[in-house]
C-alpha positions as CSV (number, residue, x, y, z in Angstrom):
1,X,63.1,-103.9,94.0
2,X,63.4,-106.6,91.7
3,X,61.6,-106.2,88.0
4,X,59.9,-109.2,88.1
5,X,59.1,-109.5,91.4
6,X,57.3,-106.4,91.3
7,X,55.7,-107.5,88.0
8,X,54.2,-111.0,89.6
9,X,53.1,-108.9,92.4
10,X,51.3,-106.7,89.8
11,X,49.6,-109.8,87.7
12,X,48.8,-111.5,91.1
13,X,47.1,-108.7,93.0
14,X,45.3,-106.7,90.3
15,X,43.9,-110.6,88.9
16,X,45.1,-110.4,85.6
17,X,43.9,-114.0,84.8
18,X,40.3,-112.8,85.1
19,X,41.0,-110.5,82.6
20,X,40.9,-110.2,79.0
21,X,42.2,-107.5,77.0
22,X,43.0,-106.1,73.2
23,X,44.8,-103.6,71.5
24,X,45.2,-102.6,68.0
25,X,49.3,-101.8,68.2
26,X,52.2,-101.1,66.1
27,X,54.1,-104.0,67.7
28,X,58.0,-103.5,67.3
29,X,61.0,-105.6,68.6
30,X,60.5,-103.2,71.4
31,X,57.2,-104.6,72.9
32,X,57.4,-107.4,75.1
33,X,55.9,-111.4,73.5
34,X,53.4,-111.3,76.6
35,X,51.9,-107.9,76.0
36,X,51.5,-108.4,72.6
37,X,49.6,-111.5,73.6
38,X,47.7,-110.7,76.4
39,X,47.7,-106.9,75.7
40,X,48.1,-106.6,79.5
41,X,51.3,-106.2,81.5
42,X,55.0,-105.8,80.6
43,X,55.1,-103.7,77.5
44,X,58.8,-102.7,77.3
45,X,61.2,-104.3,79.5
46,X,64.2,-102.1,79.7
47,X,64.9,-102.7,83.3
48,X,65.8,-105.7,85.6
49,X,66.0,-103.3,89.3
50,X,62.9,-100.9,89.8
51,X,64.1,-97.8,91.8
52,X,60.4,-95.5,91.7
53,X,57.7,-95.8,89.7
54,X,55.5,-93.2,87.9
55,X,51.8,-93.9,87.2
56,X,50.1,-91.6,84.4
57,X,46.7,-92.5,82.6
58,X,48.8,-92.0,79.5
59,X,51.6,-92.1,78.3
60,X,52.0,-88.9,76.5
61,X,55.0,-87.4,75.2
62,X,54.4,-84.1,77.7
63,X,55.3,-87.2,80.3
64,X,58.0,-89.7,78.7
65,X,59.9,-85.8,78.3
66,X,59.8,-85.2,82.0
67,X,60.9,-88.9,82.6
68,X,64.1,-88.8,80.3
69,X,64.6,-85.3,81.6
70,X,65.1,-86.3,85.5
71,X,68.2,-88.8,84.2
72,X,67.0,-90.9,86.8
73,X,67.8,-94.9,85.7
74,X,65.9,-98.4,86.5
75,X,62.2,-96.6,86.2
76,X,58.9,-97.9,86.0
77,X,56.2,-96.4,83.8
78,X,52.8,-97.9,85.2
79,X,50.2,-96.8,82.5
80,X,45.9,-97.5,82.3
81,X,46.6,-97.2,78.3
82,X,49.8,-98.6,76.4
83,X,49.0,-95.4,74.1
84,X,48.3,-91.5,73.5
85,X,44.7,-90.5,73.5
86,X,43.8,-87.7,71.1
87,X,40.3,-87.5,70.3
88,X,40.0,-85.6,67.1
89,X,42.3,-88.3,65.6
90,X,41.0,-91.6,64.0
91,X,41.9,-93.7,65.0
92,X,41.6,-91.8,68.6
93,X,44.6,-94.0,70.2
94,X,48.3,-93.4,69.1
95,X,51.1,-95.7,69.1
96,X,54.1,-94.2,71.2
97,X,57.0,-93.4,68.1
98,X,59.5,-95.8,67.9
99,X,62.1,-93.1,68.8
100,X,60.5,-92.9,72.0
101,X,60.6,-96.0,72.5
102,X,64.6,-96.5,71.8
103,X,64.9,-93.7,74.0
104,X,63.1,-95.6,77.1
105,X,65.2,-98.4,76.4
106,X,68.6,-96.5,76.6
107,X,67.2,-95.3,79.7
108,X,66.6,-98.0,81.3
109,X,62.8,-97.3,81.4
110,X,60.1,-99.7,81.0
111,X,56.4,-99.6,81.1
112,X,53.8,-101.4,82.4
113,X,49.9,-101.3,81.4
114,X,46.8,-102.3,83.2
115,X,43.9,-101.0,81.3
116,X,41.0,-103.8,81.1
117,X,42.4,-105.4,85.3
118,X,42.2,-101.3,86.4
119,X,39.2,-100.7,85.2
120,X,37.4,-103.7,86.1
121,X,35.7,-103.1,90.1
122,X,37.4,-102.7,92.9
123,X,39.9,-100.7,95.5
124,X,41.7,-99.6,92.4
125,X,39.2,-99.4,89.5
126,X,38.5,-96.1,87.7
127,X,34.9,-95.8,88.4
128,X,35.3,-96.8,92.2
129,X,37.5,-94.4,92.7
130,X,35.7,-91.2,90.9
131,X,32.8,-92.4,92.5
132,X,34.4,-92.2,95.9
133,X,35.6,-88.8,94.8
134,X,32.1,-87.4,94.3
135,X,30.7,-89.0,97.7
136,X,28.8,-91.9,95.5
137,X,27.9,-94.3,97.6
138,X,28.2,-97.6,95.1
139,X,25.1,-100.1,95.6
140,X,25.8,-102.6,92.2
141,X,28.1,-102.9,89.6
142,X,27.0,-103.3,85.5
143,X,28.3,-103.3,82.3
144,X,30.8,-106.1,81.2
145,X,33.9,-105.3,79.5
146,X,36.6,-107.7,78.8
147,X,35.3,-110.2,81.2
148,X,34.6,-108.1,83.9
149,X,32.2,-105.4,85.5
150,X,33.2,-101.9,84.7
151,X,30.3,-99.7,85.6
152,X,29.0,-98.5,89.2
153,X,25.6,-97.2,90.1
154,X,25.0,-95.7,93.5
155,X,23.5,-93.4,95.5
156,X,23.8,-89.8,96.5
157,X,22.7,-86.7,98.7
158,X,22.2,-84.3,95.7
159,X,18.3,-84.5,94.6
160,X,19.5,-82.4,90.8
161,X,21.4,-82.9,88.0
162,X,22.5,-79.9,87.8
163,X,23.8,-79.9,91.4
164,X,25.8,-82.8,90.5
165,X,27.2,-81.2,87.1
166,X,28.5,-78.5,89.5
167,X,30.1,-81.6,92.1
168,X,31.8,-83.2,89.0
169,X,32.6,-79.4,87.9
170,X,34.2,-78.5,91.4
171,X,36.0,-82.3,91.8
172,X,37.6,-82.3,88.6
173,X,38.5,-78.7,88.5
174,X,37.7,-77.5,84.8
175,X,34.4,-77.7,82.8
176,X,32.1,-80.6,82.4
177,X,29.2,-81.3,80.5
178,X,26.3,-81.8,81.0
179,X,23.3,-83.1,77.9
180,X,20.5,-82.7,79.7
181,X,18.3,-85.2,78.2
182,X,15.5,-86.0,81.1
183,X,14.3,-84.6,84.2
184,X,16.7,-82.5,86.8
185,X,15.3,-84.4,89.7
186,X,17.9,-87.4,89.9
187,X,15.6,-89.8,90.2
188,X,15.9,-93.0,93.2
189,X,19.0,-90.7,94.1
190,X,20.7,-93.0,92.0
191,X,24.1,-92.0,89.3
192,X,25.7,-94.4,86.7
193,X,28.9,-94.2,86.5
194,X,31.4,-95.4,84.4
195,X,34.9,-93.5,83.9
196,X,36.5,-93.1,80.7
197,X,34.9,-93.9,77.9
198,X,31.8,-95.0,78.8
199,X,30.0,-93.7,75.8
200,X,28.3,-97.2,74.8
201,X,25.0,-97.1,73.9
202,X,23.9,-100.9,74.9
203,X,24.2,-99.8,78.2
204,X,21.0,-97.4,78.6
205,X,18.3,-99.6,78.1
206,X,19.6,-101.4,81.2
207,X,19.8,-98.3,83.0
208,X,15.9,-97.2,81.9
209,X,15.0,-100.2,83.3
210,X,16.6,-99.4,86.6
211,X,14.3,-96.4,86.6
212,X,17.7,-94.4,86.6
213,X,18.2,-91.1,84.7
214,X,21.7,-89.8,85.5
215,X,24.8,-91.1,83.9
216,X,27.9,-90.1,84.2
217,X,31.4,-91.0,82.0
218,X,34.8,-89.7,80.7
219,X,33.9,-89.1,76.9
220,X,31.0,-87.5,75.7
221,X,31.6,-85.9,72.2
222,X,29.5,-86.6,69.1
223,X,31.6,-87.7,66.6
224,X,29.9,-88.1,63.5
225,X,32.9,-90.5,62.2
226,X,32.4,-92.5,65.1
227,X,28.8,-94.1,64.4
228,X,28.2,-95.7,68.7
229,X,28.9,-91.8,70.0
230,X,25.7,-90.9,67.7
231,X,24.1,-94.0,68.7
232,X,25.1,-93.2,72.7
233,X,23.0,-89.5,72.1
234,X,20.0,-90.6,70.4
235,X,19.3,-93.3,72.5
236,X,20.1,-91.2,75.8
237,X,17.7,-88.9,74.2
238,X,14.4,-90.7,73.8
239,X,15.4,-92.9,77.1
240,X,15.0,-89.4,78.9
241,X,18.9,-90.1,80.9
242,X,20.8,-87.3,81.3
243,X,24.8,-87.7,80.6
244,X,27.5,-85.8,82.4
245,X,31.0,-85.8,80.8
246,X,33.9,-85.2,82.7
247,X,37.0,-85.8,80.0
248,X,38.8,-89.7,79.6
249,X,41.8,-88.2,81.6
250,X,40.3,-86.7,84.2
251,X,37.6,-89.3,85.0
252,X,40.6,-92.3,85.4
253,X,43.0,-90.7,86.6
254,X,41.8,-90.9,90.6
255,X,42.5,-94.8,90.3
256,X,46.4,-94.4,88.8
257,X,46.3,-92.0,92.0
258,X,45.2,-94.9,94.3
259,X,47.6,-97.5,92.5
260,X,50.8,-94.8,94.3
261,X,49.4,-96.0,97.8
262,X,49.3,-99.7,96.8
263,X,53.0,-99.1,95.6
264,X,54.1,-97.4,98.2
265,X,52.8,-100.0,101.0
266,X,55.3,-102.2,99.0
267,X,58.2,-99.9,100.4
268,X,58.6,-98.7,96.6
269,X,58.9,-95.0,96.2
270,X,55.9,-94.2,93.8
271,X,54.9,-90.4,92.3
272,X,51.1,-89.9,90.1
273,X,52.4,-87.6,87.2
274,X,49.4,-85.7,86.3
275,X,48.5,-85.3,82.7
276,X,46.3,-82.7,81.0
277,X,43.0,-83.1,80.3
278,X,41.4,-82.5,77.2
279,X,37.5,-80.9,76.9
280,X,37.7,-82.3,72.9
281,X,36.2,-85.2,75.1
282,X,33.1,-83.4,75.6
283,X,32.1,-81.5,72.7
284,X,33.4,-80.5,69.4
């Protein structure tokens, strides 16, 4: 298919213009003039024909390796981030090296990032789509980010939290955790949900209003270096609302799955590359 038809496709369908984004980037001569103003988009354009596209949550190295490796030519990387997550770093986000970055272009690889337009509500938004994963039945949306609403709340047929730390457990296949901060009994039979990192404190006064006690996001770790995770705890604390973490991979990475079928109804071949997750997310 054509680059760029593919790419208006993109900016029309997933509503980029409702959108606002930002990143703090290394900009080279290899990232695109849009992305580096509208930090959505095109980030490197290597290639004018897209033969398959890979989507990945991010774009580690672990996954630019096994897309230089297959020598396949005229590729798409379609990325939620534009970088590598590492927790334990600080800053936690990491600019892809710039030998990397050569390397896509003598490839004939370029990227493409939706990270504020994928997670903002709808059939291909990271919190629809875990919540859909965990049989959440999604009443309301909440929580504005970059313009849009991020967050889900809805309902569902487990009565404990500790039933649903076991769900999330058993759908995400590796460890959660669970603070349990308030009662077991999940209250109205309502969950917040918000995939990634959700970690923002502002958000649980709204939700104590609600009357709900169960919220459930990507990143939970207490990072003392990191004054809103602290902030996140203590409030969630004396609000009484239990928090679930489930890593920042593993919580998004259901919508770059749903993003193959949109692809693929376009007659392009498409492929998820799975990443790892990382349980740093959770605790130290």
């Amino acid at each position: 298919m054509n680059a760029y038809e593919l790419y208006n496709l993109l900016e029309k369908d997933f509503e980029l213009n409702t959108c606002t984004d930002s990143w703090n980037m290394k900009f080279s001569e290899y990232i695109t003039d849009d992305f580096k103003n509208k930090s959505m988009g095109l980030v490197l354009d290597n290639t004018s024909t897209v033969n398959k596209v890979y989507t990945a949550v991010f774009p580690t190295y672990e996954i630019l390796d096994k897309i230089l490796s297959s020598g396949e030519k005229d590729i798409l990387l379609f990325t939620h981030h534009p970088k590598v997550w590492d927790i334990t770093k600080i800053p936690a986000f990491i600019d892809i090296s710039e030998d990397y970055l050569k390397e896509l272009k003598n490839n004939q690889i370029s990227m493409y990032t939706l990270h504020t337009p994928l997670d903002k509500c709808g059939p291909f938004s990271t919190s629809v789509n875990l919540a859909k994963q965990l049989d959440i039945k999604i009443e309301e949306q909440f929580c504005k980010d970059g313009g849009v609403d991020i967050g889900v709340i809805g309902t569902t047929n487990l009565t404990r939290v500790d039933q649903l730390h076991m769900k999330v457990r058993d759908t995400l296949g590796h460890q959660v955790r669970l603070f349990r901060y308030g009662d077991n009994k999940i209250k109205q039979s309502k969950v917040a949900l918000i995939a990634g990192g959700g970690n923002i404190p502002g958000i649980l006064l709204e939700l104590h209003v609600k009357g709900i006690n169960t919220f459930l996001t990507g990143v939970t770790r207490i990072e003392e270096k990191f004054e809103p995770s602290v902030e996140f705890h203590k409030i969630a604390k004396k609000l009484e609302i239990n928090v679930i973490g489930g890593t920042h991979y593993s919580t998004e990475k259901y919508a770059c799955i749903e993003v193959v079928k949109y692809l693929k109804n376009l007659g392009i071949e498409a492929e998820f590359t799975e990443g790892i997750y990382d349980l740093e997310d959770l605790e130290k």
